[in-house]
C-alpha positions as a Markdown table, in Angstrom:
| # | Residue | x | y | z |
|---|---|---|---|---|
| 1 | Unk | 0.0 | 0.0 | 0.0 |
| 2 | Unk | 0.7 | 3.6 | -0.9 |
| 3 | Unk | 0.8 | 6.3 | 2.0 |
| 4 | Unk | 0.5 | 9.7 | 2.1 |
| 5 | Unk | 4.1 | 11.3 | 2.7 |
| 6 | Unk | 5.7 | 7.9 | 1.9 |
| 7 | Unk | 5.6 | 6.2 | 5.3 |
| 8 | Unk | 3.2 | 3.9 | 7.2 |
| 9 | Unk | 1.6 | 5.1 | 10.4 |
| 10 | Unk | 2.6 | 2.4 | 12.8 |
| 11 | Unk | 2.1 | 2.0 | 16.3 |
| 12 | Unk | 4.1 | 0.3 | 19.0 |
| 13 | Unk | 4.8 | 0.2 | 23.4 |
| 14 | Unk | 6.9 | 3.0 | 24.8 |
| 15 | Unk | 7.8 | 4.0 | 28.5 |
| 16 | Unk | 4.4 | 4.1 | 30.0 |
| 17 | Unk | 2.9 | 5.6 | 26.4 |
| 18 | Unk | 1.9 | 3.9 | 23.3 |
| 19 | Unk | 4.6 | 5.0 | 20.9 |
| 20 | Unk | 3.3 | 6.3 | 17.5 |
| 21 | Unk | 5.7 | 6.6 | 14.3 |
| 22 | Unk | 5.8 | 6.7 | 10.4 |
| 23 | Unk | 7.8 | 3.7 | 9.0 |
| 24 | Unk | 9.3 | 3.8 | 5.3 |
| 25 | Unk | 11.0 | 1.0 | 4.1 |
| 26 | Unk | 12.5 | -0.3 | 1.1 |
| 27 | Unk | 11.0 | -2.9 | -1.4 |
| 28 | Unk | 12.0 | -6.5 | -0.8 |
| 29 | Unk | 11.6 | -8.5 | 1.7 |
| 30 | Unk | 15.1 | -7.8 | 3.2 |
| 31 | Unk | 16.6 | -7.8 | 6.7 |
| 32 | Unk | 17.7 | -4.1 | 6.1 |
| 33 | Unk | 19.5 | -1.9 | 8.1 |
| 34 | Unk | 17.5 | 0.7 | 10.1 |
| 35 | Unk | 18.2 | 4.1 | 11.5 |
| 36 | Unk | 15.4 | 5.3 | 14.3 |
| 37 | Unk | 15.1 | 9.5 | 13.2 |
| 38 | Unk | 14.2 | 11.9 | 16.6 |
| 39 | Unk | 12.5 | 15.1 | 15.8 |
| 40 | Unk | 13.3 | 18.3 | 17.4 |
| 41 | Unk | 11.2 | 20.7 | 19.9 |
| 42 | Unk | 8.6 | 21.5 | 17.2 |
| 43 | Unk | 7.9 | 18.5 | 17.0 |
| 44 | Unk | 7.1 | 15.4 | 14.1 |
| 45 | Unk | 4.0 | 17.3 | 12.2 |
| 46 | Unk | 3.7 | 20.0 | 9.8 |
| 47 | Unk | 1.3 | 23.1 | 10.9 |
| 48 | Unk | -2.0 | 21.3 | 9.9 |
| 49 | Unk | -0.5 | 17.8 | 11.6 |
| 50 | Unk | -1.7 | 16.0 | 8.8 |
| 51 | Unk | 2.0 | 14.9 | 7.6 |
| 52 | Unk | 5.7 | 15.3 | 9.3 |
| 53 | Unk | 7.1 | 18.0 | 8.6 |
| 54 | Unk | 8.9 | 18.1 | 5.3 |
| 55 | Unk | 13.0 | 18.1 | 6.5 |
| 56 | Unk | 11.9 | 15.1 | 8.5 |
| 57 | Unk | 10.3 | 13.2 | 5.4 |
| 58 | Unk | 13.0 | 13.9 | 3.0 |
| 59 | Unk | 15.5 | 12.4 | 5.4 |
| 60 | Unk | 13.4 | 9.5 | 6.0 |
| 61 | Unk | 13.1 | 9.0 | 2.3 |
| 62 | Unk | 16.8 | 9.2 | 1.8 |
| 63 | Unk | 17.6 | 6.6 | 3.9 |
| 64 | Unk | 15.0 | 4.6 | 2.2 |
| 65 | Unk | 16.4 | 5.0 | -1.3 |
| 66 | Unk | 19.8 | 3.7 | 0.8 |
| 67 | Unk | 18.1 | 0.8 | 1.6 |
| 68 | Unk | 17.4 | 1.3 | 4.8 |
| 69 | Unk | 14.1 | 0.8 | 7.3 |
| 70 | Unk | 13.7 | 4.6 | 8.4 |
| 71 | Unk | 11.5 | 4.6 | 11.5 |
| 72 | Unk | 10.4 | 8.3 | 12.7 |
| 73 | Unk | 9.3 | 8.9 | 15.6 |
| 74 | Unk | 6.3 | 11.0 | 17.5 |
| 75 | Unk | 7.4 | 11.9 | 21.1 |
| 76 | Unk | 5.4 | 14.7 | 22.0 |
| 77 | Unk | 1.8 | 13.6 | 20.5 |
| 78 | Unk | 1.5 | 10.7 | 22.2 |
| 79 | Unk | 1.9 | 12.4 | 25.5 |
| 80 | Unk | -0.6 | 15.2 | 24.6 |
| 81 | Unk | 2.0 | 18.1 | 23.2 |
| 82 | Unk | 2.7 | 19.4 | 19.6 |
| 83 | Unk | 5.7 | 21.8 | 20.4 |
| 84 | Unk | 7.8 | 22.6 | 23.4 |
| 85 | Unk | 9.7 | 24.8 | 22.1 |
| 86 | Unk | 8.2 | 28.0 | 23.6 |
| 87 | Unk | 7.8 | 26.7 | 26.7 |
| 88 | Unk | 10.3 | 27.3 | 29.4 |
| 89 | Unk | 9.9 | 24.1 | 31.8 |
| 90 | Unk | 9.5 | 21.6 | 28.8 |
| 91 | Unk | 7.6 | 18.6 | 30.2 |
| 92 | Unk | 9.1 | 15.9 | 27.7 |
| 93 | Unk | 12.9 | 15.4 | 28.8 |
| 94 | Unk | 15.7 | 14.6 | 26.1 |
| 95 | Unk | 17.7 | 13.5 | 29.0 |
| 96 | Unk | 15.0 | 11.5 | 31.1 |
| 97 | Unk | 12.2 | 10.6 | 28.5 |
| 98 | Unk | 13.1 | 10.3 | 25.0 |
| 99 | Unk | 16.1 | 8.1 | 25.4 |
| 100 | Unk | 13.8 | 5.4 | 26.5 |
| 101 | Unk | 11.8 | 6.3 | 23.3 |
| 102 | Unk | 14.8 | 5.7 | 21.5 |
| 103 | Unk | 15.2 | 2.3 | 23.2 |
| 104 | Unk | 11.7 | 1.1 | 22.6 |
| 105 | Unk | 11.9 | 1.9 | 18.9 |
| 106 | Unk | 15.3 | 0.2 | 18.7 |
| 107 | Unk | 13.2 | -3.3 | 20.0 |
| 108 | Unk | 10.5 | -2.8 | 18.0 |
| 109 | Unk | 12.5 | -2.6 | 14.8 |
| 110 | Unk | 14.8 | -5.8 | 16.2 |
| 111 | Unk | 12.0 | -7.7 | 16.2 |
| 112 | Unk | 10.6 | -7.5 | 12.7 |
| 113 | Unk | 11.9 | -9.8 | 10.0 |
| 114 | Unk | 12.8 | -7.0 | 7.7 |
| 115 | Unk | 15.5 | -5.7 | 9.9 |
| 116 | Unk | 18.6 | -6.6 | 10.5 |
| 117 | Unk | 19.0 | -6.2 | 14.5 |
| 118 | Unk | 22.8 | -5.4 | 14.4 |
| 119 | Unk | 22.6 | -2.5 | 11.9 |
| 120 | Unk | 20.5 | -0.5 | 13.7 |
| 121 | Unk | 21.7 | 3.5 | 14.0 |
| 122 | Unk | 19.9 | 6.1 | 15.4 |
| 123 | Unk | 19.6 | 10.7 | 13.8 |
| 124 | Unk | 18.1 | 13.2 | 15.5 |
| 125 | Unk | 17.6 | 17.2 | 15.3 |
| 126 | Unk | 17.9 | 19.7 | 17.9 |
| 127 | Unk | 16.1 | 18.2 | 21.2 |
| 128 | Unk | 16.4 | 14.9 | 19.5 |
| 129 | Unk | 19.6 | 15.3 | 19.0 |
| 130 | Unk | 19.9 | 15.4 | 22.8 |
| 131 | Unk | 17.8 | 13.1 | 22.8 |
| 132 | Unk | 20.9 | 11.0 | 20.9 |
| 133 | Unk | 23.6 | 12.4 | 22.9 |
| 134 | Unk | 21.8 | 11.2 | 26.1 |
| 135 | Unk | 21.0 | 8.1 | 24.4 |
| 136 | Unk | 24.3 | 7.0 | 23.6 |
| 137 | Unk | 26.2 | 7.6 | 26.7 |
| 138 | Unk | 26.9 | 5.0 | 29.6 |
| 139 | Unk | 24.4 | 5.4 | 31.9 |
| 140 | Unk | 21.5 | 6.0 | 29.5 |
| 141 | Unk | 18.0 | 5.7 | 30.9 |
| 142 | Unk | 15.9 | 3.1 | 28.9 |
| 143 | Unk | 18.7 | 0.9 | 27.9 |
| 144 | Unk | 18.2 | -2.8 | 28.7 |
| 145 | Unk | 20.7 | -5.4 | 30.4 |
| 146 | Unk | 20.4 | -6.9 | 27.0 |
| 147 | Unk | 19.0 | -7.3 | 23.9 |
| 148 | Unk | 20.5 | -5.0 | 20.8 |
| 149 | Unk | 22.2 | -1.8 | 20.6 |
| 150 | Unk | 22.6 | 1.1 | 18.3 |
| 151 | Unk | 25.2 | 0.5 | 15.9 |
| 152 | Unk | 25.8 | 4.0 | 15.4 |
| 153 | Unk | 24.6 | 7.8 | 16.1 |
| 154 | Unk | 24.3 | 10.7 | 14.4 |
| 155 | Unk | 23.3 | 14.6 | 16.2 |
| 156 | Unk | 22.8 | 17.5 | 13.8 |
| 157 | Unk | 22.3 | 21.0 | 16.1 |
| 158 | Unk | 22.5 | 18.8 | 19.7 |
| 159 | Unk | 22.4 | 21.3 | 22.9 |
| 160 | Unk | 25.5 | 20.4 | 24.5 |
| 161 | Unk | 25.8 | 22.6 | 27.4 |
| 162 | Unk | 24.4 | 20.2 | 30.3 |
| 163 | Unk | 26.1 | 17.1 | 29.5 |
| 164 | Unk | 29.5 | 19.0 | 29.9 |
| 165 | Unk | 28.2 | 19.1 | 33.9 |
| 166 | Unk | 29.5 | 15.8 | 34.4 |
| 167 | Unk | 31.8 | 13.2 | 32.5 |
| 168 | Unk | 30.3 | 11.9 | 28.7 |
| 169 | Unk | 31.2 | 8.7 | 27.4 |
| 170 | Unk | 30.2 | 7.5 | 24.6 |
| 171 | Unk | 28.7 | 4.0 | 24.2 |
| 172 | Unk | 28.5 | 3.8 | 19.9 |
| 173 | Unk | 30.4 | 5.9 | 17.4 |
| 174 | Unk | 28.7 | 9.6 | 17.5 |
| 175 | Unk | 28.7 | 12.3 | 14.6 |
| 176 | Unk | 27.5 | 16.1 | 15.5 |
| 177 | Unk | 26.8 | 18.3 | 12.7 |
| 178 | Unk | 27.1 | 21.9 | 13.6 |
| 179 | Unk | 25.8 | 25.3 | 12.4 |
| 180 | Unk | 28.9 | 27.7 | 13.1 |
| 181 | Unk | 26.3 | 30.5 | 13.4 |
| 182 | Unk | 23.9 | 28.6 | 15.3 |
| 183 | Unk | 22.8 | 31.1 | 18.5 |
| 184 | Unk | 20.3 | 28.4 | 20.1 |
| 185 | Unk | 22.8 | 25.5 | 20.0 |
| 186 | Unk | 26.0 | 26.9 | 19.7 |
| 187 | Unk | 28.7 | 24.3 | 18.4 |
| 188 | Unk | 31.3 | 25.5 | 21.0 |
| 189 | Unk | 29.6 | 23.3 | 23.4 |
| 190 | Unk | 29.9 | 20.5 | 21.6 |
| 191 | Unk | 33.6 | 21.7 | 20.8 |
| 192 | Unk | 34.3 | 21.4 | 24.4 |
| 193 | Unk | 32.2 | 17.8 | 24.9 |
| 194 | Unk | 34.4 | 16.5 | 22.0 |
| 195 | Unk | 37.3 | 17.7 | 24.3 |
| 196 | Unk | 36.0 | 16.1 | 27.8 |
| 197 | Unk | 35.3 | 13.1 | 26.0 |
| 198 | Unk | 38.7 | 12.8 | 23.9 |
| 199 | Unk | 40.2 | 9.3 | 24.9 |
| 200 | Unk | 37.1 | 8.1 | 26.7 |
| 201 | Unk | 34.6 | 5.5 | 25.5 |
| 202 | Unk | 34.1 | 5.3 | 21.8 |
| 203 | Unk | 35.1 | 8.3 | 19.7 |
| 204 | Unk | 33.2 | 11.6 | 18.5 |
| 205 | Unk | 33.6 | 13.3 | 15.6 |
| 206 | Unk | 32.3 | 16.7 | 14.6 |
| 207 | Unk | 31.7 | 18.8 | 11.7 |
| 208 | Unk | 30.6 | 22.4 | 11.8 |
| 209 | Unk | 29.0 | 24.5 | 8.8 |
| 210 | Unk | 30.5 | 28.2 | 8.8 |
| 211 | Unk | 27.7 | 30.7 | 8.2 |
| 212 | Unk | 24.8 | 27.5 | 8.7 |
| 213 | Unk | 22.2 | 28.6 | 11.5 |
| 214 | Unk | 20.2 | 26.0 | 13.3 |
| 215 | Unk | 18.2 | 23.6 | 11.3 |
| 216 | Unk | 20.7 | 24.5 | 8.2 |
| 217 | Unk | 19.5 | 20.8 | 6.9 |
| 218 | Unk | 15.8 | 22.1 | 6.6 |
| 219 | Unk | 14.4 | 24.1 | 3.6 |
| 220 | Unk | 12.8 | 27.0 | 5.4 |
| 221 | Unk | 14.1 | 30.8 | 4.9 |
| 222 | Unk | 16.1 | 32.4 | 7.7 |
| 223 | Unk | 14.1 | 34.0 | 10.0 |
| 224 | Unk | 13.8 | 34.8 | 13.5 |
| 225 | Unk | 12.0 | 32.8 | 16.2 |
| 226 | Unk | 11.2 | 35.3 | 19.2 |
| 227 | Unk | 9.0 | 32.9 | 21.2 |
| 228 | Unk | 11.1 | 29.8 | 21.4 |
| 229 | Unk | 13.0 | 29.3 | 25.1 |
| 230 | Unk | 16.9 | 29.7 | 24.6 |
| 231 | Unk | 19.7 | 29.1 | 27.1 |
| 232 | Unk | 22.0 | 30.5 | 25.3 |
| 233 | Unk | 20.4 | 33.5 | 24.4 |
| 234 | Unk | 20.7 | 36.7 | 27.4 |
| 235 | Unk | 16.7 | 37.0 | 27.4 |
| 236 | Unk | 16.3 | 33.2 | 27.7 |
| 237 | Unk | 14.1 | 33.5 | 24.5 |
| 238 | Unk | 14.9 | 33.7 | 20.6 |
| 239 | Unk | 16.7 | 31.9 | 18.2 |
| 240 | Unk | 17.6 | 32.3 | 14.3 |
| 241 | Unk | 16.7 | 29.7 | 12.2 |
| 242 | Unk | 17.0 | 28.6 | 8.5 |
| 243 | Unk | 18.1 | 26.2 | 5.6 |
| 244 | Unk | 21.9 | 27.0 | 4.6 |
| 245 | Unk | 21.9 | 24.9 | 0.8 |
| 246 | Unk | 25.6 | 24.3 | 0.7 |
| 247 | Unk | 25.6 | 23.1 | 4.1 |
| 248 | Unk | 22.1 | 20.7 | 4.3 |
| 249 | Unk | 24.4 | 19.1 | 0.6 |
| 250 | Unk | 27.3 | 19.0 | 2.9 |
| 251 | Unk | 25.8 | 17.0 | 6.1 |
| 252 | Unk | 24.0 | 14.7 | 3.7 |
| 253 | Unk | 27.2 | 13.2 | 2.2 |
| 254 | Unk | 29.0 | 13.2 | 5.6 |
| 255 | Unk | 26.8 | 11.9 | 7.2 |
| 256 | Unk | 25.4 | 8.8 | 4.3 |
| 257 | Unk | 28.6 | 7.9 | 4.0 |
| 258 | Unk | 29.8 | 8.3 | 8.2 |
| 259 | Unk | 27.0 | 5.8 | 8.6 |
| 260 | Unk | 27.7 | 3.2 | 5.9 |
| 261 | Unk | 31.1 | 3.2 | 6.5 |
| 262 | Unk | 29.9 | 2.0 | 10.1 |
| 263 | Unk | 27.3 | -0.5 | 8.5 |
| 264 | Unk | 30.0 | -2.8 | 7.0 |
């Protein structure tokens, strides 16, 4: 069957929450690999929440066309929100929540017949990007005694500044892609996780765009966001955002060929 925006509405158990998600997946009967995508603070719908938003789907699409199982994931409508983004005491946690969202999608796609349990990475944007960072260290919420783990991880825009309060390890190779004029998640605290972590766990590597502001990878003008809550802004609210073309090409091939390389 033929869906709307390419992907399957699927369904499946979460911390305490029943889990919803669009699926895409190749032709054939496979196992594939898989890679479980984590949208940011606005969450996985457009405006009219009738489709994800469109960054979201042309990722999801392009790891299809790779061959992979792309599983995207709704964190925030499940548990009654659209968006946190304006709201300064967010109730859905990239550090205490989503990681265990992260987990549950990683054994639900372990157990289908179409994926390949080993070759299982894991993307995310923004708050799910923190969401990957969190995931992926040692003492992740969510993660089971046993069972499968990510094979990989990839963070575009990640907030880095709280998990430089204590030692990060990773658990599974890590890729951050940066905007170097990114004022809502600026890269120089990821710079400086990359340093606390350097000869610890499994290795990070970074890339950052000059002149790309956050959510460079998207396809929506630069503007200014005045309502959104900001750390790292001196009101605590307002961020820039915008696609940056040479950039969003950039991330794509690093990070395609990051994660094959790490499929083999």
């Amino acid at each position: 069957m033929a869906w709307a925006g390419g992907g399957e509405p699927v369904t499946f158990p979460g911390p305490g929450v029943t889990l919803a998600a669009r699926l895409y997946r190749p032709a054939g009967d496979g196992p594939f690999p898989a890679i479980v995508l984590m949208h940011g603070c606005s969450g996985m719908w457009r405006q009219d929440g009738q489709e994800p938003t469109a960054s979201y789907v042309a990722w999801a699409e392009h790891w299809q066309a790779k061959g992979f199982v792309a599983l995207l994931v709704d964190s925030f409508g499940p548990r009654g929100e659209k968006e946190i983004c304006t709201q300064r005491n967010r109730p859905i946690s990239p550090a205490r929540d989503r990681p265990k969202d992260a987990y549950a999608s990683l054994a639900w796609l372990a157990a289908r017949k179409d994926v390949n349990a080993a070759h299982i990475h894991l993307q995310g944007w923004s708050n799910g990007a923190q969401t990957v960072l969190n995931t992926v260290k040692e003492d992740a919420p969510g993660r089971p005694a046993k069972g499968p783990e990510f094979r990989s991880a990839v963070a575009f825009y990640p907030g880095c500044a709280n998990l430089l309060k204590a030692s990060y390890r990773a658990t599974v190779p890590l890729l951050i892609q940066a905007g170097g004029a990114d004022d809502w998640t600026p890269a120089v605290h990821c710079e400086a996780l990359l340093e606390q972590a350097r000869g610890k766990g499994v290795p990070i590597e970074m890339d950052i765009y000059p002149g790309a502001h956050h959510a460079f990878d998207g396809f929506g003008e630069i503007r200014t966001r005045p309502k959104v809550s900001n750390a790292a802004s001196p009101t605590g609210w307002g961020a820039t955002v915008g696609a940056n073309p040479e950039a969003r090409e950039k991330a794509y091939a690093r990070t395609t060929a990051w994660v094959l390389a790490r499929d083999k």
